[in-house]
VOMAR-741678 format. One record per residue (C-alpha): residue in one letter; chain; x negated, y, z. Coordinates in Angstrom, 1 decimal. Example, Ala and Ser with C-alpha at 12.3 -4.5 7.8 and 13.67 -1.06 7.14 Angstrom:
<pts>
<"a"; "A"; <-12.3; -4.5; 7.8>> <"s"; "A"; <-13.7; -1.1; 7.1>> 
</pts>
This chain:
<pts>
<"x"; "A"; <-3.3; 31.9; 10.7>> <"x"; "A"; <-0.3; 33.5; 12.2>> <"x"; "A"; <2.8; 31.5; 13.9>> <"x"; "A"; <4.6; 31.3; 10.3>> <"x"; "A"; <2.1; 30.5; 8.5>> <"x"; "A"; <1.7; 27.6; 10.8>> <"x"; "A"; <5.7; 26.7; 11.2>> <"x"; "A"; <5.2; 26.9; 6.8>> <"x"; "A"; <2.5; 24.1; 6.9>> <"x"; "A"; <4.1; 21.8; 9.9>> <"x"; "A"; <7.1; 21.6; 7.4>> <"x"; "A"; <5.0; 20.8; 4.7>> <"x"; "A"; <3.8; 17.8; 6.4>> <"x"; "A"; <6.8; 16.8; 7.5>> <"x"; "A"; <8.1; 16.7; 4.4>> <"x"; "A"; <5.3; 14.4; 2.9>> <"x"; "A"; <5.9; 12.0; 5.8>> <"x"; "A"; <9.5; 11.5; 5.1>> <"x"; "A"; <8.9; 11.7; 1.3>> <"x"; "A"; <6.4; 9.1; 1.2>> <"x"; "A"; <6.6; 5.7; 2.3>> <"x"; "A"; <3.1; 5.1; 3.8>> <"x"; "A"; <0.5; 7.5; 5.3>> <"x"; "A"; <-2.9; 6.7; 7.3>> <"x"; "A"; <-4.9; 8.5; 9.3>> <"x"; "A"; <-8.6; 9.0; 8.9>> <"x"; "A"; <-11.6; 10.1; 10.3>> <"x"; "A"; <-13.8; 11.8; 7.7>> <"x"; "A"; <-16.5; 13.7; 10.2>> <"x"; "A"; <-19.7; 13.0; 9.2>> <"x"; "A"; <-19.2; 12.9; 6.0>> <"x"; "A"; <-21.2; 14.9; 3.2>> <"x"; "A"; <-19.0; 17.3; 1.2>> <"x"; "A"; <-20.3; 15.0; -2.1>> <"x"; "A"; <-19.0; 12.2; 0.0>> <"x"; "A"; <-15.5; 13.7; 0.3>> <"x"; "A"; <-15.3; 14.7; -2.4>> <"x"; "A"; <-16.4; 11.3; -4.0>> <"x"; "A"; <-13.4; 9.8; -1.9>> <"x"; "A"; <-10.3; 12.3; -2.9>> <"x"; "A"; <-11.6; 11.6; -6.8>> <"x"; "A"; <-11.1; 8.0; -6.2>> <"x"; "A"; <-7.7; 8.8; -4.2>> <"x"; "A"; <-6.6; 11.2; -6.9>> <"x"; "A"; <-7.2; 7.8; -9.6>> <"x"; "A"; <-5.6; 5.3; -7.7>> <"x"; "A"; <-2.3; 7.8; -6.8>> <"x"; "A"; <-2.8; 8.5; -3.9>> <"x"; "A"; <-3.6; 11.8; -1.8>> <"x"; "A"; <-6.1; 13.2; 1.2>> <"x"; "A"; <-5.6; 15.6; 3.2>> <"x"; "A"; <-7.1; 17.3; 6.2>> <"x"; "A"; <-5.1; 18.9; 8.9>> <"x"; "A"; <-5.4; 19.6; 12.3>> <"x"; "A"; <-4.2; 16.8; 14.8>> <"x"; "A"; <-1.4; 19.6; 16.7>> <"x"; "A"; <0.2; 19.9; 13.3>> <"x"; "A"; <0.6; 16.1; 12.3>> <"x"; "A"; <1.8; 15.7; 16.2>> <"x"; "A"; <4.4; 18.1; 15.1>> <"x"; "A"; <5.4; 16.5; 12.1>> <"x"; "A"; <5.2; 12.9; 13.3>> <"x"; "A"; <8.1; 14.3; 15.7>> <"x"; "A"; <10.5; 15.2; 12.5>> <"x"; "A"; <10.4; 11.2; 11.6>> <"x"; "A"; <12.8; 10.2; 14.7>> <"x"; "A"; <12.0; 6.8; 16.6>> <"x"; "A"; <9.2; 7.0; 18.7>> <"x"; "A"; <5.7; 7.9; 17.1>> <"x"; "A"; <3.9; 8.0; 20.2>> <"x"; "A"; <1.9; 5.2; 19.2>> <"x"; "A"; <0.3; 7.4; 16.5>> <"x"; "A"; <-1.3; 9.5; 19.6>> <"x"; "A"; <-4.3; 7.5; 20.0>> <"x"; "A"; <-5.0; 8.1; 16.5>> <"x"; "A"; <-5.1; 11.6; 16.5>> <"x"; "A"; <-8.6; 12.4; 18.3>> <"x"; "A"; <-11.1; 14.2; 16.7>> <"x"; "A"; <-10.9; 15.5; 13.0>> <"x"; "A"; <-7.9; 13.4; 11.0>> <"x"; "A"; <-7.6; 13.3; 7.4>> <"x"; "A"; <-4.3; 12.0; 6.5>> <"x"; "A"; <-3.6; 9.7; 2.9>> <"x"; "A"; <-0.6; 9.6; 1.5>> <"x"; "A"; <0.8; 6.7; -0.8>> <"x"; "A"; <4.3; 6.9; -2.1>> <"x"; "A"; <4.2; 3.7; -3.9>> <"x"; "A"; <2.7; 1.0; -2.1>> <"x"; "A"; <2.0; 0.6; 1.7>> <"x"; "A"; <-1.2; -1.4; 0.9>> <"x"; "A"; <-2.6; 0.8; -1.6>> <"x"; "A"; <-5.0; 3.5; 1.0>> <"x"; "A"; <-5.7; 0.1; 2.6>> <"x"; "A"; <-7.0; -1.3; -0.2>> <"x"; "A"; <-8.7; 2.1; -1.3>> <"x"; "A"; <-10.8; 2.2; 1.9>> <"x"; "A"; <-12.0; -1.4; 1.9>> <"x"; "A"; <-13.1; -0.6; -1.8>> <"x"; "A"; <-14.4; 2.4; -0.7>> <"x"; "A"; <-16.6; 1.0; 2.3>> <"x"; "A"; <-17.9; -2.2; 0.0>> <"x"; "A"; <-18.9; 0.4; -2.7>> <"x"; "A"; <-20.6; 2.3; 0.0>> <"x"; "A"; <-22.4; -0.6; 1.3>> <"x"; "A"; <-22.6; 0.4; 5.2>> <"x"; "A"; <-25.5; -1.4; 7.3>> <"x"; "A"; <-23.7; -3.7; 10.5>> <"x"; "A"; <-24.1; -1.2; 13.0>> <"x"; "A"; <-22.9; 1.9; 11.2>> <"x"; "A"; <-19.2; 3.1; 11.6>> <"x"; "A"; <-18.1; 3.6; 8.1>> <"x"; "A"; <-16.3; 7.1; 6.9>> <"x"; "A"; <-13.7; 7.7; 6.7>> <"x"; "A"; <-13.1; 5.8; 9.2>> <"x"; "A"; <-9.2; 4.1; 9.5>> <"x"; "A"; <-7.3; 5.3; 12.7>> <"x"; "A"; <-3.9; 4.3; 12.3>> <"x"; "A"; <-1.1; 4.2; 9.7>> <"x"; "A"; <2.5; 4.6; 9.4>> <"x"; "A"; <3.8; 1.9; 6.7>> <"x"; "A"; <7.7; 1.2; 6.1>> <"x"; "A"; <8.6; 2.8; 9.9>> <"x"; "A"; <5.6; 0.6; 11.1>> <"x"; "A"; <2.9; 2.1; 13.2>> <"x"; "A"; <-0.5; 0.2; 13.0>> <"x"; "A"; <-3.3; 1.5; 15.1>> <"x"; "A"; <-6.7; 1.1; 15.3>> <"x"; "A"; <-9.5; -0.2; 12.7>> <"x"; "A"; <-8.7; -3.8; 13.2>> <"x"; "A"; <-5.8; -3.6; 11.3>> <"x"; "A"; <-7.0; -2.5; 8.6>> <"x"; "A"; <-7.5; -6.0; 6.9>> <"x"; "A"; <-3.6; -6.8; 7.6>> <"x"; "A"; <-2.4; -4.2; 6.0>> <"x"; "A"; <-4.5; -5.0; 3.0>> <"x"; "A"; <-2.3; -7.7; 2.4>> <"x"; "A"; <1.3; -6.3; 3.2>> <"x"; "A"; <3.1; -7.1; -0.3>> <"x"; "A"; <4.3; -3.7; -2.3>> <"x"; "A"; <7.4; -2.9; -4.2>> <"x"; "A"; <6.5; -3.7; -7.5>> <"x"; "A"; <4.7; -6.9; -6.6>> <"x"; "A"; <7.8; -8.0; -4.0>> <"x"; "A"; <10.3; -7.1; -7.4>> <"x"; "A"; <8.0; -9.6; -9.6>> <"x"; "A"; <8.0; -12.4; -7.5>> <"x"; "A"; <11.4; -12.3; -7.0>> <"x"; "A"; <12.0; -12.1; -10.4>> <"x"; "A"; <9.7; -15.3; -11.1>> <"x"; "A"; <11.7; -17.1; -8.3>> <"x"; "A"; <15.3; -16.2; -9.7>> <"x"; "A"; <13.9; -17.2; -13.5>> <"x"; "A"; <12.2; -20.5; -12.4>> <"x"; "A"; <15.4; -22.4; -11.7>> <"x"; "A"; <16.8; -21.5; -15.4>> <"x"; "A"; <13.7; -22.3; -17.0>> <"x"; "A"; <13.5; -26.1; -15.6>> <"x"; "A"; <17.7; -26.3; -17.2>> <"x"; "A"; <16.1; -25.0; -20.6>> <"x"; "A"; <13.2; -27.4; -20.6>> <"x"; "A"; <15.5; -30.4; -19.2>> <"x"; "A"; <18.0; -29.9; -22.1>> <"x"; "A"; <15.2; -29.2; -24.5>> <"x"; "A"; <13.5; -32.5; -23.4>> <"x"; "A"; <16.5; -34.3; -23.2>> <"x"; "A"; <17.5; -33.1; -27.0>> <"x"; "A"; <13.9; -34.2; -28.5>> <"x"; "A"; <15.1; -37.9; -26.8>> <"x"; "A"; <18.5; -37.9; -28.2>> <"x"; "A"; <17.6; -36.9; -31.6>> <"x"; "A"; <14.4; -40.2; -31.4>> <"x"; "A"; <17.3; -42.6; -30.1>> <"x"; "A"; <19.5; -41.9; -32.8>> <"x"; "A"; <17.1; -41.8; -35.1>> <"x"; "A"; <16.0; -45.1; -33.9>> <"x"; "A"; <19.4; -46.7; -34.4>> <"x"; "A"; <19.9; -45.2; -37.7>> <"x"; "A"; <16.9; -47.1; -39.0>> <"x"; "A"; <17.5; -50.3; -37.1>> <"x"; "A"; <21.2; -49.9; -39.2>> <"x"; "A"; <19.4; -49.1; -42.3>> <"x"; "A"; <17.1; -52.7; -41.7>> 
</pts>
């Protein structure tokens, strides 16, 4: 691979980490090709993408993000996959937690691809215990619908008030119209 061909794919990368808005870094060494291939299948049905690429190119690219990445530099030892998620920020998370249950790894064995670090919303988490917090980091969509349930709740509870209050009106009049009628 000659120095342009290099330069070609550093910008590549780059431009996945500023176009998406979460990426984590694996470990997939060890792992059989079926296995691999087993995990980009379920990466390509859940939206979400896994690449390979050498450690000195996503050094490279980390550095076209601005702020300080340095963090990330623990993460990048040994062979690094990286999984990108344009969507949610807890969606790979959530991927390799499914992916490790449906694997069903003993206690004592390291399970692959193993989760190095992650970049999430200009957040750098590093190292496989936090994994299970980033499971539960709320996305978009489900951050939109909440919000959305909070904003309608407050005009529901008028509706059912002046609803209620109607249904009590109409019995007290009613009332009075037959104690006139009596």
């Amino acid at each position: 691979m000659n120095r342009e061909e290099k330069q070609a794919l550093v910008d590549e990368l780059s431009e996945k980490f500023q176009s998406h808005n979460a990426f984590y870094i694996a470990d997939a060494s060890g792992m059989s090709v079926a296995k691999i291939n087993e995990f980009r299948r379920l990466c390509f049905n859940r939206g979400l993408e896994f690449k390979v690429y050498k450690n000195s190119f996503i050094r490279k690219a980390l550095d076209s993000l601005g702020g300080d990445t340095s963090e990330m530099d623990a993460a990048l030892v040994g062979q690094s996959g990286v999984l990108f998620s344009k969507e949610s920020g807890n969606a790979p998370a959530k991927l390799l937690q499914d992916f490790y249950k449906s694997q069903a790894y003993g206690r004592n064995v390291k399970p692959r691809p193993a989760f190095k670090g992650a970049y999430v919303s200009a957040g750098i988490y590093v190292g496989a215990d936090q994994l299970e917090g980033l499971t539960t980091i709320k996305g978009k969509q489900e951050l939109l619908g909440e919000l959305i349930g909070l904003l309608q709740s407050p005009a529901k509870n008028v509706i059912s008030a002046l609803q209620s209050g109607g249904n009590k009106l109409a019995g007290i009049l009613k009332t009075l119209s037959e104690k006139e009628a009596a």
